[in-house]
N, C-alpha and C positions, 0 to 999 in steps of 0.2 A: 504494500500500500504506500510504502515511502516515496517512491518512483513515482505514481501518478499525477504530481504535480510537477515532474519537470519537466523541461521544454527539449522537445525531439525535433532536430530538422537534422534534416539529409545534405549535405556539403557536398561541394565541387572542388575537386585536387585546386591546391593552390591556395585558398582561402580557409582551409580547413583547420590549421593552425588555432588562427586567430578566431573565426569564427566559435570553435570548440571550445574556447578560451572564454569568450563573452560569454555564452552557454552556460558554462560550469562556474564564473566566478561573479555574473551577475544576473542574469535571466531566473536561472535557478533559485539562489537565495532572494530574489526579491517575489517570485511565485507564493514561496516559503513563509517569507513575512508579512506577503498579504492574506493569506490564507488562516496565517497565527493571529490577525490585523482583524480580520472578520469574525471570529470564532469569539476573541477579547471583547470587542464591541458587543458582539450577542449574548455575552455570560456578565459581562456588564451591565446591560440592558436590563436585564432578568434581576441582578443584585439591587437597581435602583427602584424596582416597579415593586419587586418584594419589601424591602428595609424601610419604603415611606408609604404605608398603607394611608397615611392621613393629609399627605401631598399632594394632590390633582397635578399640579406642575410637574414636580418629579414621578409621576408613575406616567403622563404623559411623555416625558422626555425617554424614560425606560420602556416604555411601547414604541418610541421611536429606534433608539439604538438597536434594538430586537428584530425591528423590520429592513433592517438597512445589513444588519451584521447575517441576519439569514439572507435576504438579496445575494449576496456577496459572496456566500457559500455558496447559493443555488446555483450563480453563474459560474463560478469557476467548478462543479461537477459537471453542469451542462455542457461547458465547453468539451471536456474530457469525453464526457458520453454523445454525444456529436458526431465526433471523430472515431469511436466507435463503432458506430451505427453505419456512418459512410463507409466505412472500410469493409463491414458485415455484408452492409446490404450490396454493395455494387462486387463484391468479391475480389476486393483488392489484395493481389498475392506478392508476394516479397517484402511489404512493409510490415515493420513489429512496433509498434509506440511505445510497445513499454520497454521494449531494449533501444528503441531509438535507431534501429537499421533500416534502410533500405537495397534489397537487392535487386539490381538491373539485369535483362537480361540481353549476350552479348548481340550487339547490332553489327552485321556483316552485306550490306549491301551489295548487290551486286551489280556489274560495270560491265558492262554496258546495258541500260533498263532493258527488260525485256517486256 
């Protein structure tokens, strides 16, 4: 489950380096923190609407942080199950997201068209 929040793309020789690099030391951790980002906000949310039962304002504001921090969650599972579903449904083969590979297969054109 740790995996499914990072970011998978398929590189082209040469750029793959650096591309791999921005992937791994900021793509990834910033998925990471929004996701910690959203979860905090909604348990938040919930701490301030429970602790001030005699608050209208503050259980107002805790129904807000709660609707905003589940948003947040929703969309980034949705994103994931998306990409899922595309890959299901149209029978996309060689691609893995969760290991983050793509394999091609080899193109050998032939010369002169026939």
């Amino acid at each position: 489950m740790s995996d499914i929040f990072f970011v998978k793309v398929a590189y082209a020789s040469g750029v793959d380096g650096f591309i791999t690099q921005v992937s791994n030391l900021i793509l990834n951790p910033l998925l990471k923190f929004l996701f910690v980002l959203a979860f905090v906000l909604f348990f938040y949310g919930i701490v301030q609407y429970v602790m001030n039962p005699e608050n209208q304002d503050k259980i107002k504001q805790g129904k807000s942080h709660m609707l905003w921090g589940l948003v947040g969650l929703v969309i980034m599972f949705a994103v994931w199950a998306i990409l899922q579903i595309i890959i299901d449904t149209f029978k996309i083969e060689g691609i893995n997201p969760k290991e983050g590979t793509v394999e091609l297969k080899d193109y050998n054109p032939k010369y002169p068209p026939q």
